[in-house]
C-alpha positions in Angstrom: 29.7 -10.1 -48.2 27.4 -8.9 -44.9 27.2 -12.8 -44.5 31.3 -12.9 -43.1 30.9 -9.7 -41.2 30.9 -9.8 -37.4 28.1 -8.0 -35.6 30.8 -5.1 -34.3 31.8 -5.3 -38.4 28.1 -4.7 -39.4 28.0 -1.9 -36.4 31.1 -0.1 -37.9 29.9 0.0 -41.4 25.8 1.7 -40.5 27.6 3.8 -38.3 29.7 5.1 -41.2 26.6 5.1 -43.3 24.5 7.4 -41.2 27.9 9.2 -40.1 28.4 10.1 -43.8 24.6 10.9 -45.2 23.9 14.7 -45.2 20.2 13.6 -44.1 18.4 11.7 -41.7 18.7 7.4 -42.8 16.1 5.1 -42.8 16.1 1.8 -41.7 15.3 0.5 -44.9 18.4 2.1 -46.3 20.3 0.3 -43.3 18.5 -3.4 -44.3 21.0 -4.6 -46.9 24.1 -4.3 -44.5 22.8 -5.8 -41.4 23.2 -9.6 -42.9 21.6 -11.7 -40.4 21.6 -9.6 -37.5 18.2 -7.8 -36.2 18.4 -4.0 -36.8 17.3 -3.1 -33.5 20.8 -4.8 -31.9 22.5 -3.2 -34.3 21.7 0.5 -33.2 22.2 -0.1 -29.7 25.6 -1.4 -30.6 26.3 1.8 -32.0 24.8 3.9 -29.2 26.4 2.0 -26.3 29.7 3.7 -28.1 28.7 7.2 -27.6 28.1 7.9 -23.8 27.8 10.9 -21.9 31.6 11.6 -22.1 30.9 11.9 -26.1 29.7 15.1 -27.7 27.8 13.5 -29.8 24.2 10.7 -29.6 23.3 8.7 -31.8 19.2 10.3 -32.4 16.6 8.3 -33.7 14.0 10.7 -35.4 10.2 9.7 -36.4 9.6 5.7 -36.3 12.8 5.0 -38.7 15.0 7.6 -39.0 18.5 8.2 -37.7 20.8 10.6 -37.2 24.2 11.6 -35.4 23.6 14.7 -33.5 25.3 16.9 -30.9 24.4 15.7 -27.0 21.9 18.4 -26.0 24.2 19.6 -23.1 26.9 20.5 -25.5 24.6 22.0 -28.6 24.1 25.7 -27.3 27.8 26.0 -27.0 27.9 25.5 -31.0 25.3 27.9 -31.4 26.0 30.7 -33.9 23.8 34.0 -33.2 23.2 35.2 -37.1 20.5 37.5 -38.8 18.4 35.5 -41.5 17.5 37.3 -44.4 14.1 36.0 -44.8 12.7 34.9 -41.7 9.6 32.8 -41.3 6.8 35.1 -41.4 3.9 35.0 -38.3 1.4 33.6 -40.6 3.5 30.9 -41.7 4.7 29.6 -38.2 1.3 29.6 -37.0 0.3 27.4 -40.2 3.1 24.7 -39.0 2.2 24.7 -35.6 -1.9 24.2 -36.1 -0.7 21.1 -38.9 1.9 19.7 -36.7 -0.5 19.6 -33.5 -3.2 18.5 -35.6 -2.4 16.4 -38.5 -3.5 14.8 -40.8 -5.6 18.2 -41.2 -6.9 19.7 -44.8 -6.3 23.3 -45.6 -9.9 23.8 -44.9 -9.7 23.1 -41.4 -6.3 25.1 -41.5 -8.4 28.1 -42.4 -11.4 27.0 -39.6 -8.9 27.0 -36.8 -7.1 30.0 -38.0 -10.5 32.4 -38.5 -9.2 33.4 -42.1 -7.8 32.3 -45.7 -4.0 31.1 -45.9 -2.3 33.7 -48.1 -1.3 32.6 -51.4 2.5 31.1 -51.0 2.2 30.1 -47.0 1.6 26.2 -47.9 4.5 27.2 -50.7 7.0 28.0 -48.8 6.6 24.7 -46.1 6.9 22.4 -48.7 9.9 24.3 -50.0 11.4 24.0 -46.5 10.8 20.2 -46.4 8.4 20.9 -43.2 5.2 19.9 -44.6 4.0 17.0 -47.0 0.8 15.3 -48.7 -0.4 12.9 -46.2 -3.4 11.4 -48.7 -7.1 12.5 -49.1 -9.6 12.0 -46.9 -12.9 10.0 -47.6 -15.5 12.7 -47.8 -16.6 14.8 -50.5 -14.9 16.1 -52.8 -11.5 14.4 -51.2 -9.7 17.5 -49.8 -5.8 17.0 -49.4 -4.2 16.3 -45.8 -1.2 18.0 -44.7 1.3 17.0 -42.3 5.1 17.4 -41.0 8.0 15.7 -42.2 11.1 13.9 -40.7 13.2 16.9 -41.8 10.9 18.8 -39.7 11.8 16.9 -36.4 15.2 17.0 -36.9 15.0 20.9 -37.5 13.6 21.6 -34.2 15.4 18.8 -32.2 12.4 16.7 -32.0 12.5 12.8 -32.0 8.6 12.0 -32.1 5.7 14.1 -32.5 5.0 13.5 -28.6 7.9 15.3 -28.1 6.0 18.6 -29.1 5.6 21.1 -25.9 2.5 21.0 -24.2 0.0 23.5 -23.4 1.6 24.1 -19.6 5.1 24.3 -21.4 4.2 26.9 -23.7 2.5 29.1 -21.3 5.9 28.8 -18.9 7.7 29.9 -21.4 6.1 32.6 -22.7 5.2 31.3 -26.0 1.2 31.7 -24.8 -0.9 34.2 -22.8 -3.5 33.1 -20.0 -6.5 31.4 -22.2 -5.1 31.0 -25.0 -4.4 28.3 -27.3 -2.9 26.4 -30.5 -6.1 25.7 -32.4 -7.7 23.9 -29.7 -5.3 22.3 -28.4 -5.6 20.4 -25.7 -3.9 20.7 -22.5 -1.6 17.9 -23.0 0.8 16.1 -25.7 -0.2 14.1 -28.2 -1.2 11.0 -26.4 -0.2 7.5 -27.6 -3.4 6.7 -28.4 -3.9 9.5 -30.5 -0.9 9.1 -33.0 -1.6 5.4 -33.2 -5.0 6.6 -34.5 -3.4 9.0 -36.7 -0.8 6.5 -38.2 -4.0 4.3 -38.4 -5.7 7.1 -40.7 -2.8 7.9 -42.6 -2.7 4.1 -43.5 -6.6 4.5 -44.8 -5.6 7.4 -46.5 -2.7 6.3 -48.9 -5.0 3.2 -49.9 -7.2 4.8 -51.7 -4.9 7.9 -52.7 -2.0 5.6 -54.1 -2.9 7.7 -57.8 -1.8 11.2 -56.4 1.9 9.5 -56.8 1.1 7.6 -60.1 -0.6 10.2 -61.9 1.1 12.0 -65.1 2.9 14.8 -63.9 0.9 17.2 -65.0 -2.2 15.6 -63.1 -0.1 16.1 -60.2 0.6 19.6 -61.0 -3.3 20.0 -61.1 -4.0 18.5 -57.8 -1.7 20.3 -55.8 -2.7 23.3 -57.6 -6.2 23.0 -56.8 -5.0 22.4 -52.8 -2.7 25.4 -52.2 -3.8 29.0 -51.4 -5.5 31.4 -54.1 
């Protein structure tokens, strides 16, 4: 059927797609409808239709995600000021921020960064939030477990890329850190391009030889992840 559809045809049927998904799409959900067309025209079809005079943008998240999203201008007027019942404890945001600025990292070098143990439940409750997944095991003994952050993660903080994380300089002017300190050794910069092509690069090594943590019996699974998350 794609095969009869016009470009603008193809355009109008993705855009309904990602319109109508409650989460972030990925191009290789969009594939099947774009018929012979490249993917890449496609999206910037659909982007050229929401300009500045539109409230909302057309946000590509991570290498392959996308996402309709309020224009950033526009977004804090939408904001809703509201108490959460169970807030994300200290402990826990410092967690995300050391594996986001530092992934693919094993709880081990969570716990050397930090000074002290995770507390049992703080890996727990970023998987449960979709922040945090398995990124593979590294090739040294015993094969510790990598962590790292998810696409839903981005989108919940209004990220597109992990480069768009704050730097050190940002984070000091707004507060966020004190004179001499730091995120776990983080360097006074973003996360260069040379670094995340490095990381992807890992990750790839990672998943080649950890392809069984996905096809094991599900209580081998159980086991694993088990064995990985705080006691």
């Amino acid at each position: 059927m794609t095969d009869l559809l016009s470009k603008n045809e193809i355009a109008r049927v993705i855009e309904a797609f990602i319109f109508a998904s409650v989460k972030p799409v990925s191009t290789k959900e969009l594939v099947p409808y774009t018929g012979e067309f490249d993917m890449d025209e496609i999206i910037e079809l659909i982007q050229q239709r929401y300009s500045d005079a539109s409230g909302i943008v057309l946000q590509k998240l991570g290498d392959d995600h996308y996402a309709f999203r309020t224009h950033h201008d526009v977004a804090a007027r939408l904001n809703i000021e509201r108490q959460i019942e169970r807030p994300l404890s200290r402990a826990a945001m410092e967690v995300l921020s050391i594996i986001a600025y530092h992934q693919p990292i094993t709880r081990a070098e969570i716990e050397e960064i930090r000074g002290i143990s995770l507390s049992k439940g703080t890996i727990d409750i970023l998987l449960e939030l979709d922040w945090i997944k398995p990124r593979g095991r590294r090739r040294t003994p015993g094969r510790p477990l990598t962590w790292g952050t998810t696409t839903a993660f981005l989108d919940y903080f209004g990220l597109s890329e992990l480069n768009d994380l704050p730097g050190m300089d940002e984070l000091k002017s707004a507060g966020l850190l004190r004179k001499g300190q730091s995120i776990g050794g983080l360097a006074e910069q973003k996360i260069s391009p040379d670094t995340q092509a490095l990381t992807k690069s890992e990750y790839i090594q990672e998943w080649d030889e950890a392809l069984y943590f996905e096809e094991d019996a599900p209580e081998t699974k159980a086991q694993s992840l088990s064995h990985d998350r705080d006691e």
